[in-house]
PyMOL Python script that loads the backbone (N, CA, C, O; Angstrom):
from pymol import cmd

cmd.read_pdbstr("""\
ATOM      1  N   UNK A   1     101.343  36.664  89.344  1.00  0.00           N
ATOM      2  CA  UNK A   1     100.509  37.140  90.440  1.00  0.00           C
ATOM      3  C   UNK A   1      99.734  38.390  90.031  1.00  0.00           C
ATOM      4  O   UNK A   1      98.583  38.690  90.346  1.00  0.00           O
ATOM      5  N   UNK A   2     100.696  39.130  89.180  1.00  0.00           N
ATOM      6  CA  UNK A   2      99.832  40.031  88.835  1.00  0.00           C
ATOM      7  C   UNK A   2      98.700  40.399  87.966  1.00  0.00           C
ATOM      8  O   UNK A   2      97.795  41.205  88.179  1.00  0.00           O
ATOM      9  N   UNK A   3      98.966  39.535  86.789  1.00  0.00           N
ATOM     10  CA  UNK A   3      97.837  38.792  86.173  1.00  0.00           C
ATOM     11  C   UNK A   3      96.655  38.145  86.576  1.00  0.00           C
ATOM     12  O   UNK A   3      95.629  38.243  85.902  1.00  0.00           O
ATOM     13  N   UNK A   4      96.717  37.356  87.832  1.00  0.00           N
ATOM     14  CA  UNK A   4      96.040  36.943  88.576  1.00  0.00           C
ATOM     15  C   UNK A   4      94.835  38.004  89.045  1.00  0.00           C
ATOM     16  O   UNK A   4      93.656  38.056  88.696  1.00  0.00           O
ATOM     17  N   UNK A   5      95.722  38.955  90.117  1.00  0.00           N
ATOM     18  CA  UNK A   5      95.208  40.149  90.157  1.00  0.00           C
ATOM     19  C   UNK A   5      93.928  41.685  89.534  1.00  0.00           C
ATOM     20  O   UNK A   5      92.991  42.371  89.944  1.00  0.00           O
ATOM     21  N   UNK A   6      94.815  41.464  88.301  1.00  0.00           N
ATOM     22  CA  UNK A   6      93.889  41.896  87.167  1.00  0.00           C
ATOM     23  C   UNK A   6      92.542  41.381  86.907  1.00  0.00           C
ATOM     24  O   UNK A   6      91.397  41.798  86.731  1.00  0.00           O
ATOM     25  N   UNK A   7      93.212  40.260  86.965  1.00  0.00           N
ATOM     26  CA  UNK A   7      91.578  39.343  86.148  1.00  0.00           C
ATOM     27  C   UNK A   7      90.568  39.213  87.463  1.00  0.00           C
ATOM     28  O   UNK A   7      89.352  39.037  87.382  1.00  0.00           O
ATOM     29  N   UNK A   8      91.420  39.354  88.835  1.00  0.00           N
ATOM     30  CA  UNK A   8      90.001  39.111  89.657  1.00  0.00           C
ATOM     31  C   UNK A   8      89.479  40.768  89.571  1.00  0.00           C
ATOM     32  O   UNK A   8      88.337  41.162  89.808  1.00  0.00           O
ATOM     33  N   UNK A   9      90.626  41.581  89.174  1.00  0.00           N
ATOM     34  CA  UNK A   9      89.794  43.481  89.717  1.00  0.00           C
ATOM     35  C   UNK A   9      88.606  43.681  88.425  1.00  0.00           C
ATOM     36  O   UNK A   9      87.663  44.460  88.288  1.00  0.00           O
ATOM     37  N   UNK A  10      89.170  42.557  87.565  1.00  0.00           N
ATOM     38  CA  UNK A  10      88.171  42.952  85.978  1.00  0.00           C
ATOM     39  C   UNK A  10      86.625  42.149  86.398  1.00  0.00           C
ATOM     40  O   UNK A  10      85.492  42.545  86.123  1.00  0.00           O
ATOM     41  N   UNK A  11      87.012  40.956  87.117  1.00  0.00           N
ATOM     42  CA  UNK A  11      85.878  40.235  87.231  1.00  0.00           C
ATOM     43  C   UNK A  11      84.848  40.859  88.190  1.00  0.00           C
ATOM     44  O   UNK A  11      83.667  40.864  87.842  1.00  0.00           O
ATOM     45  N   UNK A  12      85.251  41.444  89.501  1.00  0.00           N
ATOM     46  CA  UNK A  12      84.728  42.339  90.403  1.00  0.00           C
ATOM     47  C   UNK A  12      83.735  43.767  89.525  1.00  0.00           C
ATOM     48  O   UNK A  12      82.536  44.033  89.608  1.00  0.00           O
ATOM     49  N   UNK A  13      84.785  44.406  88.768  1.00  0.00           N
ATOM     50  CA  UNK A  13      84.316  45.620  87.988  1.00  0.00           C
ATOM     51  C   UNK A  13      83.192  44.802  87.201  1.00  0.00           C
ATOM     52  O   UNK A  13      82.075  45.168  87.569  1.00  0.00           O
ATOM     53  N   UNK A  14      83.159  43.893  86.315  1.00  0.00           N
ATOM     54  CA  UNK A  14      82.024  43.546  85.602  1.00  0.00           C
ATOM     55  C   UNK A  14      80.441  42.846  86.394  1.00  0.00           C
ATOM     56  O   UNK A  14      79.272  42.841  86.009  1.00  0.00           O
ATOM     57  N   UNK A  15      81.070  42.349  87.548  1.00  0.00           N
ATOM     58  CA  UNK A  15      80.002  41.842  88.187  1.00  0.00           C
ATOM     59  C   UNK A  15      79.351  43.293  88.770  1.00  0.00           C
ATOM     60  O   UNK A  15      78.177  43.561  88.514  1.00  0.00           O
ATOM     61  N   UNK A  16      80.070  44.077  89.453  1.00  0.00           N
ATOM     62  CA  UNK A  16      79.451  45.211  89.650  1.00  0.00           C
ATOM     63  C   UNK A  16      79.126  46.477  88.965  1.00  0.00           C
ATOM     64  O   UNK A  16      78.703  47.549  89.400  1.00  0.00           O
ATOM     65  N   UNK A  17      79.470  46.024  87.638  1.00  0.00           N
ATOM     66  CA  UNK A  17      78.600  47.164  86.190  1.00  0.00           C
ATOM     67  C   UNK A  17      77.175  46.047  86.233  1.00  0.00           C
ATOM     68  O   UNK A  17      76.040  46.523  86.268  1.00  0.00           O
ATOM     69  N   UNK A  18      77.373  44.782  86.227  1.00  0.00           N
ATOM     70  CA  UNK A  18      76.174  44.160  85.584  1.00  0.00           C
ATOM     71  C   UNK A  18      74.885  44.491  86.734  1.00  0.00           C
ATOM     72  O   UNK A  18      73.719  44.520  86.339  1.00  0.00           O
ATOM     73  N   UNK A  19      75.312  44.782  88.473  1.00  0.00           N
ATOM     74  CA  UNK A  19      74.627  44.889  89.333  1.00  0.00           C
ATOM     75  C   UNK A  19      74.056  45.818  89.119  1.00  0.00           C
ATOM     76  O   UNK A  19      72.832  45.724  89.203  1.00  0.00           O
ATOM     77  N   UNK A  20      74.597  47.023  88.779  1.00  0.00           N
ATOM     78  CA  UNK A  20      74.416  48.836  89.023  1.00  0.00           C
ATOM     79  C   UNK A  20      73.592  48.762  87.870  1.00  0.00           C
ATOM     80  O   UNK A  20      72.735  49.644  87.913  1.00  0.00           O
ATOM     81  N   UNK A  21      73.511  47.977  86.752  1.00  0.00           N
ATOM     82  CA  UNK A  21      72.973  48.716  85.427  1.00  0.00           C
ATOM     83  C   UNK A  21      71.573  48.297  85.198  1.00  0.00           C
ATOM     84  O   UNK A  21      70.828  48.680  84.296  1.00  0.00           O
ATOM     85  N   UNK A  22      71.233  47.149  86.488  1.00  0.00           N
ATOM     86  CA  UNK A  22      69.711  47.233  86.601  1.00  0.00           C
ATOM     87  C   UNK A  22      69.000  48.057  87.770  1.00  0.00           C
ATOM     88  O   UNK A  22      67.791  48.131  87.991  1.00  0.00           O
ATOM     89  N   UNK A  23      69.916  48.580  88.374  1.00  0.00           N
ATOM     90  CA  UNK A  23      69.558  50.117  89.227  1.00  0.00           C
ATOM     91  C   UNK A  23      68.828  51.349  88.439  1.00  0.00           C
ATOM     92  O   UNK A  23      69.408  51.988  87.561  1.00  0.00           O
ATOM     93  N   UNK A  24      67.731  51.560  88.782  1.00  0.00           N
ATOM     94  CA  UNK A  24      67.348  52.715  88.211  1.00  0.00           C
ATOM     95  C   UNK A  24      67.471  54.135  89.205  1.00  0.00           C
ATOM     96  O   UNK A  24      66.915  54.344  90.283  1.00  0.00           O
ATOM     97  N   UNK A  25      68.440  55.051  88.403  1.00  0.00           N
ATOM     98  CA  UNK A  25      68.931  56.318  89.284  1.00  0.00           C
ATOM     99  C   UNK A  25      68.336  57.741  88.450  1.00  0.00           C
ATOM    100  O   UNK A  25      68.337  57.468  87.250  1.00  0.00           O
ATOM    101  N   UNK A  26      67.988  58.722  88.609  1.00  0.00           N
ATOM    102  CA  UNK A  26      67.682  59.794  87.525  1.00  0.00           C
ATOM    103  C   UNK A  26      68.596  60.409  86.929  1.00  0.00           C
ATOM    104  O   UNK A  26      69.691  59.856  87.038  1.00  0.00           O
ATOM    105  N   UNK A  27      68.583  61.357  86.328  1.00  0.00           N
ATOM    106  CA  UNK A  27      69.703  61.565  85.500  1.00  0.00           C
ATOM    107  C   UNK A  27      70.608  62.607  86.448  1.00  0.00           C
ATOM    108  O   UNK A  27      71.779  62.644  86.070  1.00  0.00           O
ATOM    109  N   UNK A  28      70.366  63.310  87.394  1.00  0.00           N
ATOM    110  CA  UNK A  28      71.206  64.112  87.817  1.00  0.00           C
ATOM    111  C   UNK A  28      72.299  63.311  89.148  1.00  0.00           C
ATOM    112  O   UNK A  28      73.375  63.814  89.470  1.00  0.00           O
ATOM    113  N   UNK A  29      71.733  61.975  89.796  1.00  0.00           N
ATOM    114  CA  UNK A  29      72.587  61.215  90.256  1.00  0.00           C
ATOM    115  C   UNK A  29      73.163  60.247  89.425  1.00  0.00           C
ATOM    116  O   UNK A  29      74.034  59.463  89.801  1.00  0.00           O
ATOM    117  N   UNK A  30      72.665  60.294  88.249  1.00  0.00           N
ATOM    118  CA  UNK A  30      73.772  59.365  87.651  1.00  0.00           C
ATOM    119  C   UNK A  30      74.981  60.584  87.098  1.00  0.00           C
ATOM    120  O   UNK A  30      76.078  60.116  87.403  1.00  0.00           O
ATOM    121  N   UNK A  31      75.077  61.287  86.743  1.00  0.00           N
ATOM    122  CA  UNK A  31      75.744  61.883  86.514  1.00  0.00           C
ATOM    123  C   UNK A  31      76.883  62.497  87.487  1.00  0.00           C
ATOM    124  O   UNK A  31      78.042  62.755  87.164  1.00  0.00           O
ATOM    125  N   UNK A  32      76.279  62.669  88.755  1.00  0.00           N
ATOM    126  CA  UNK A  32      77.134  62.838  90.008  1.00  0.00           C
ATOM    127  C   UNK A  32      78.321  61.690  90.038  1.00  0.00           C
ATOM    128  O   UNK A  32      79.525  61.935  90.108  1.00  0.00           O
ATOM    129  N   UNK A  33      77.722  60.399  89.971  1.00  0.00           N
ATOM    130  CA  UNK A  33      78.552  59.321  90.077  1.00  0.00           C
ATOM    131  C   UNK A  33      79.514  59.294  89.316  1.00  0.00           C
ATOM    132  O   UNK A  33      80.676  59.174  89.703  1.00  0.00           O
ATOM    133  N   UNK A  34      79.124  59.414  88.008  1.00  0.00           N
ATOM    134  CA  UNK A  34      79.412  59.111  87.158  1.00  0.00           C
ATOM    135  C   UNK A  34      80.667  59.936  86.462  1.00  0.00           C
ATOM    136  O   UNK A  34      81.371  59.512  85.545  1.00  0.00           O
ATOM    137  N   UNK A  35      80.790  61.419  87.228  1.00  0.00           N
ATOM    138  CA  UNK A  35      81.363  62.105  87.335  1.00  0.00           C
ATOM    139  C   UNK A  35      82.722  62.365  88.346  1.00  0.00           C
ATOM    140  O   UNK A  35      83.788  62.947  88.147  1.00  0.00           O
ATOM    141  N   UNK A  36      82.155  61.646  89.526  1.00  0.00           N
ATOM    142  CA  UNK A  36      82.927  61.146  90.566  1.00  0.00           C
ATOM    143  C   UNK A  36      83.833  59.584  90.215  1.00  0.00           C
ATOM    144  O   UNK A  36      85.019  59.309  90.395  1.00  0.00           O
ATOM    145  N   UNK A  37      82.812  58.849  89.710  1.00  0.00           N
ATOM    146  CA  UNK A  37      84.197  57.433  89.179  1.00  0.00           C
ATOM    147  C   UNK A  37      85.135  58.228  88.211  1.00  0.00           C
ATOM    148  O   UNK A  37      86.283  57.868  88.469  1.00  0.00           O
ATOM    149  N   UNK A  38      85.136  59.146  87.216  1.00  0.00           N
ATOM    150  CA  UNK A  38      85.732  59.328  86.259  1.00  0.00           C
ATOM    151  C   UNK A  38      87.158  60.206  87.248  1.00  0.00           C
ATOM    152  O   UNK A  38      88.339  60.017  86.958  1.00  0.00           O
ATOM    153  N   UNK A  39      86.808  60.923  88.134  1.00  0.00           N
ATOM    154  CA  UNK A  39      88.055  61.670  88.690  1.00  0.00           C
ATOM    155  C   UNK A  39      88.448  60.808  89.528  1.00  0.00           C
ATOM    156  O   UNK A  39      89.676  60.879  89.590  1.00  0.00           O
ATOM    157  N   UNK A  40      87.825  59.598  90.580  1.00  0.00           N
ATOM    158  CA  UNK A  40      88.498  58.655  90.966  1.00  0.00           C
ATOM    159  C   UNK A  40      89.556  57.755  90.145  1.00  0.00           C
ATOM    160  O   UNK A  40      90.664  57.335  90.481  1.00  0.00           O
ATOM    161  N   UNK A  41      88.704  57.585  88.759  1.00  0.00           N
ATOM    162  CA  UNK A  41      89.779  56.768  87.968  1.00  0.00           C
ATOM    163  C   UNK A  41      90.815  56.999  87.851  1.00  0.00           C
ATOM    164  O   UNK A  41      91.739  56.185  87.850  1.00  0.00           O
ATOM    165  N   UNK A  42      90.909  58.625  87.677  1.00  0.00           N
ATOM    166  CA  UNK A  42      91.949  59.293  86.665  1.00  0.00           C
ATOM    167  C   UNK A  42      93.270  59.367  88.285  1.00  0.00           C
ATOM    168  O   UNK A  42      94.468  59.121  88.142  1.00  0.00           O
ATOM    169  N   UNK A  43      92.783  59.658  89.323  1.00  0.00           N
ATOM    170  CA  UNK A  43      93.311  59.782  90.822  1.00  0.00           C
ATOM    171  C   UNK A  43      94.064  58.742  91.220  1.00  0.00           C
ATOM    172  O   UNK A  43      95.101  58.962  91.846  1.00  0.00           O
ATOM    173  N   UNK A  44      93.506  56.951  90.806  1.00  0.00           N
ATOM    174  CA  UNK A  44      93.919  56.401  91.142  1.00  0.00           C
ATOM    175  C   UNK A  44      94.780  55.681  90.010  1.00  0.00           C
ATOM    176  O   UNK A  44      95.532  54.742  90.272  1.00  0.00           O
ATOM    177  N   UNK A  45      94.661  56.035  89.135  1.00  0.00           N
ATOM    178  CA  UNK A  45      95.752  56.044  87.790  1.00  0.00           C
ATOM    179  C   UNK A  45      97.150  56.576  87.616  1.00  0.00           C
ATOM    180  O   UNK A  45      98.127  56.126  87.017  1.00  0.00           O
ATOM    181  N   UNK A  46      96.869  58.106  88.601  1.00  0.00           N
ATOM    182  CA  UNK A  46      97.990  58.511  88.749  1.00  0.00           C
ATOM    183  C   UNK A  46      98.657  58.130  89.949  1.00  0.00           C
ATOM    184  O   UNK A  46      99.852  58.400  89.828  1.00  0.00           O
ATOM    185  N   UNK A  47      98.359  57.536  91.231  1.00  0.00           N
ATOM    186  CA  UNK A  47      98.449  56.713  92.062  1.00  0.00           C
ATOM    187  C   UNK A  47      98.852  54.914  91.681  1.00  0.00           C
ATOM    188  O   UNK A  47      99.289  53.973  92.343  1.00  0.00           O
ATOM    189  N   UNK A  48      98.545  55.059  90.664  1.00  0.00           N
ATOM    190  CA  UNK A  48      99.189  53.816  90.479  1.00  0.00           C
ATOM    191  C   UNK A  48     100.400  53.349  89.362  1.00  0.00           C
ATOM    192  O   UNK A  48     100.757  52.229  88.998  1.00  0.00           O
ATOM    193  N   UNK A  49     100.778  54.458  89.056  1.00  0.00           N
ATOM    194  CA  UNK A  49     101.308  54.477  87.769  1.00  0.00           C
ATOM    195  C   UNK A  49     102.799  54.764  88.879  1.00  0.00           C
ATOM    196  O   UNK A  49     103.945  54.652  88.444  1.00  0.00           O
ATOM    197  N   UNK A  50     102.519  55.095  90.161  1.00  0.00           N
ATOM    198  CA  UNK A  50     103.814  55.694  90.895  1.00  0.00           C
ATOM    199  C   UNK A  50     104.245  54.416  91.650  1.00  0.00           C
ATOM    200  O   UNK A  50     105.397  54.099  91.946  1.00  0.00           O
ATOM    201  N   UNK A  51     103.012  53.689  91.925  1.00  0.00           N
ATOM    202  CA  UNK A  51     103.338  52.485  92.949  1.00  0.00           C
ATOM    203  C   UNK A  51     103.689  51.215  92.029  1.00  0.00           C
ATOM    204  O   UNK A  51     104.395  50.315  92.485  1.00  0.00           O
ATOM    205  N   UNK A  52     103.144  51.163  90.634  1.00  0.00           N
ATOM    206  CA  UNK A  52     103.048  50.205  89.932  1.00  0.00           C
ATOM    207  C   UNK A  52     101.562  49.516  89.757  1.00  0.00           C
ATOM    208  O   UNK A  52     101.818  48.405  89.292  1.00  0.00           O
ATOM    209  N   UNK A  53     100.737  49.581  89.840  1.00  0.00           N
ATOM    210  CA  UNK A  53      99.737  48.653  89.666  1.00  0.00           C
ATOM    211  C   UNK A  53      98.460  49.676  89.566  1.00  0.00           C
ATOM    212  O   UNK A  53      97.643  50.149  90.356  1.00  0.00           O
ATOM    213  N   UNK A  54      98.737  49.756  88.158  1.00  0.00           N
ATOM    214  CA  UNK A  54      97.730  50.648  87.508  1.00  0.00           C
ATOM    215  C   UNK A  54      96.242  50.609  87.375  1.00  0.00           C
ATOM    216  O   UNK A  54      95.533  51.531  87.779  1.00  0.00           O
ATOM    217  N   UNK A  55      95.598  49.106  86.580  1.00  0.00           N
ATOM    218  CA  UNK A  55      95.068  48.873  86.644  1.00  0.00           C
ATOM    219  C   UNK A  55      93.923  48.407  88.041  1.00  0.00           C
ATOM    220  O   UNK A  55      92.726  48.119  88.068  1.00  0.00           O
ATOM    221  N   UNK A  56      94.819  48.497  88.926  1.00  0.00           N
ATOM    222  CA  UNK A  56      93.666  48.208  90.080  1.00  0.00           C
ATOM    223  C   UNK A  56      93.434  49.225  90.938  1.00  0.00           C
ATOM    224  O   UNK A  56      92.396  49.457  91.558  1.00  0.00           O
ATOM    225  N   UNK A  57      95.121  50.207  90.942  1.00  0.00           N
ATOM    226  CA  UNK A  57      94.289  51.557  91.338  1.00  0.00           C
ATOM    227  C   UNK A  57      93.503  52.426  90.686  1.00  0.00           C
ATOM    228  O   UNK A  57      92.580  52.988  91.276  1.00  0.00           O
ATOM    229  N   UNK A  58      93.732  52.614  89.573  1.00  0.00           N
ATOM    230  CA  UNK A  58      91.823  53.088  88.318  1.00  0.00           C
ATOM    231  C   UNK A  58      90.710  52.195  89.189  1.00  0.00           C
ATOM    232  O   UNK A  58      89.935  52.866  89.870  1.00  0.00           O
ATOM    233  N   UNK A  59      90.608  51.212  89.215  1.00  0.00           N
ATOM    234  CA  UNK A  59      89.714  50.552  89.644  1.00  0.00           C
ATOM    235  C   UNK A  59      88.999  50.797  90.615  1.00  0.00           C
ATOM    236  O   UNK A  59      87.822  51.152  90.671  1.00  0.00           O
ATOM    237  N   UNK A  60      90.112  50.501  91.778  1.00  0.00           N
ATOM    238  CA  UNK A  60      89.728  51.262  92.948  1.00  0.00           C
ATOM    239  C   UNK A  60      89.369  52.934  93.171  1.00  0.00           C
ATOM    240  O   UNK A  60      88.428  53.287  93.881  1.00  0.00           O
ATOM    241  N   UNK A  61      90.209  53.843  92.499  1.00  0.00           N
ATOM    242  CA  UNK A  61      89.938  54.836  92.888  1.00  0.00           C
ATOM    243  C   UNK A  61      88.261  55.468  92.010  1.00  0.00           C
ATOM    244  O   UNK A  61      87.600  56.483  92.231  1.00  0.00           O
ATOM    245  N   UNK A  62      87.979  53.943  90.657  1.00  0.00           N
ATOM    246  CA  UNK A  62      86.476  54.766  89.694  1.00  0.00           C
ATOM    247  C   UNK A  62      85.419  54.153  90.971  1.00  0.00           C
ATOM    248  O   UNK A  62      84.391  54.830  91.006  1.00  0.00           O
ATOM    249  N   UNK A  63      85.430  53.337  91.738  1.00  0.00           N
ATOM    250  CA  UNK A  63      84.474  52.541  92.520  1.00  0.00           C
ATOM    251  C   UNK A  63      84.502  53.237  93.682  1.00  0.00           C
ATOM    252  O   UNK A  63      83.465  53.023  94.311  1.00  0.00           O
ATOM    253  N   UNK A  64      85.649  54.391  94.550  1.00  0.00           N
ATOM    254  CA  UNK A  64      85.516  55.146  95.469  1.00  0.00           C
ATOM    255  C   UNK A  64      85.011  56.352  95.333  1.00  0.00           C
ATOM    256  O   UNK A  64      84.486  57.093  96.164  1.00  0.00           O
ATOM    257  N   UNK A  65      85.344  56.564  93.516  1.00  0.00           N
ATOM    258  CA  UNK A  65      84.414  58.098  93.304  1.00  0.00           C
ATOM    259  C   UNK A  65      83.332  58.469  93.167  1.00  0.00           C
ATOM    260  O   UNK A  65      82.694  59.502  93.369  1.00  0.00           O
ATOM    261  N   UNK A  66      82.980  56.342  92.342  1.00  0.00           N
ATOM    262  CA  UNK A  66      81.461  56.950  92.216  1.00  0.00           C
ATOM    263  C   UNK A  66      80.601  56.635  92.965  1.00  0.00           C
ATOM    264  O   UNK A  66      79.439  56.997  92.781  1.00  0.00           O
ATOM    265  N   UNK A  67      81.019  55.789  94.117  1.00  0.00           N
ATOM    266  CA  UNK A  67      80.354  56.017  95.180  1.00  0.00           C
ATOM    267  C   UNK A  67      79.948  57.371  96.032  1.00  0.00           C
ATOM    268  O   UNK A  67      78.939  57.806  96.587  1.00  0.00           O
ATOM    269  N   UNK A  68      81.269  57.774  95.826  1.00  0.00           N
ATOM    270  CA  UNK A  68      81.312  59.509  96.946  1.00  0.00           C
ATOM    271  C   UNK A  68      80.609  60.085  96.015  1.00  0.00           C
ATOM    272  O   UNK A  68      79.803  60.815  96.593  1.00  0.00           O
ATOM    273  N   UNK A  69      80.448  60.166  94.656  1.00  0.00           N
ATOM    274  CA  UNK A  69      79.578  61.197  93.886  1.00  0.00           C
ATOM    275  C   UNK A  69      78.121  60.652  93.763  1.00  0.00           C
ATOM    276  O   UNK A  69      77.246  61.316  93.207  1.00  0.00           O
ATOM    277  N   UNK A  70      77.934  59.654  94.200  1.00  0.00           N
ATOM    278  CA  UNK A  70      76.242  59.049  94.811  1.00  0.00           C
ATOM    279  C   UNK A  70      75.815  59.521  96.099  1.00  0.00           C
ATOM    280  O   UNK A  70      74.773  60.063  96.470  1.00  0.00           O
ATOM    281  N   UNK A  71      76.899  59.175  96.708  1.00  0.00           N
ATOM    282  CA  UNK A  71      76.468  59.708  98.332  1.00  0.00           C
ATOM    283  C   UNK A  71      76.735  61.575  98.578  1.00  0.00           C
ATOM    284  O   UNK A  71      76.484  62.348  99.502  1.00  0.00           O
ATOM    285  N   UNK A  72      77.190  61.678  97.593  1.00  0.00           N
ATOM    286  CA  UNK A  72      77.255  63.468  97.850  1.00  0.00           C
ATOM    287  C   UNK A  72      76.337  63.932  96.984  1.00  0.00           C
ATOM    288  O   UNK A  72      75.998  65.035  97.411  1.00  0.00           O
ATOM    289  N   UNK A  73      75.858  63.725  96.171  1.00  0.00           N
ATOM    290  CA  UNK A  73      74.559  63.838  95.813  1.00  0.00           C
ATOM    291  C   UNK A  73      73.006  63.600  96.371  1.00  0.00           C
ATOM    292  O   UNK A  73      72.000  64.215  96.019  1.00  0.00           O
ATOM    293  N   UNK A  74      73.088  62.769  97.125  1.00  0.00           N
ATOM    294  CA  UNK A  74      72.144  62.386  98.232  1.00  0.00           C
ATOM    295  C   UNK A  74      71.614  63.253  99.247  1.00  0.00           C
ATOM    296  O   UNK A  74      70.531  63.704  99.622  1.00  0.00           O
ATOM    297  N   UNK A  75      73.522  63.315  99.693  1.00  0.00           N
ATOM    298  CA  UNK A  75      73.571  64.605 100.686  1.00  0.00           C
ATOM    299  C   UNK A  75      72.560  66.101 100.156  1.00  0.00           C
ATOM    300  O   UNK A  75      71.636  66.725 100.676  1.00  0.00           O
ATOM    301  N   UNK A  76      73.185  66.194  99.107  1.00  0.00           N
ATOM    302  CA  UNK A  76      72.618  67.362  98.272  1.00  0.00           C
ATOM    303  C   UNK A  76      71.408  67.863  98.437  1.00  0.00           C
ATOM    304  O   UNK A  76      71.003  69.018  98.561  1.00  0.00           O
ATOM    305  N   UNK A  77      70.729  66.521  98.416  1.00  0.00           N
ATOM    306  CA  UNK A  77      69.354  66.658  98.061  1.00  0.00           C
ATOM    307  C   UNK A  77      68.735  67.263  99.523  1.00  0.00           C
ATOM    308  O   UNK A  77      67.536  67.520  99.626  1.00  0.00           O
TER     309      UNK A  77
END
""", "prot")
cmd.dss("prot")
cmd.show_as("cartoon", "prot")
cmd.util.cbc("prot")
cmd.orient("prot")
């Protein structure tokens, strides 16, 4: 099941790198994001390393950061 799991959070993550990477963003919101998935990752890594299921909380927590570091950058502006 958990295998299962994986392969759909990997298939999700690649369909939505292949979406985002014909997005054109400038360099100071990509970097927001980009900055924000990386502490989501690391957040939900350590969140998952406690519950067990590592790989999908990285996942989840790089896709909640770098959203919030898009939309707080926005804000910014």
């Amino acid at each position: 099941m958990r295998k299962r799991a994986a392969g759909a959070w990997a298939a999700c993550l690649l369909c939505a790198a292949g979406l985002l990477s014909a997005c054109e963003v400038d360099r100071r919101t990509g970097e927001a994001a980009l900055s924000g998935a990386a502490v989501g990752a690391a957040g939900g890594g350590v969140i998952g390393l406690i519950h067990g299921d590592f790989l999908g909380s990285a996942a989840t927590g790089a896709a909640a950061g770098a959203a919030s570091g898009f939309v707080y950058d926005q804000l910014r502006r």
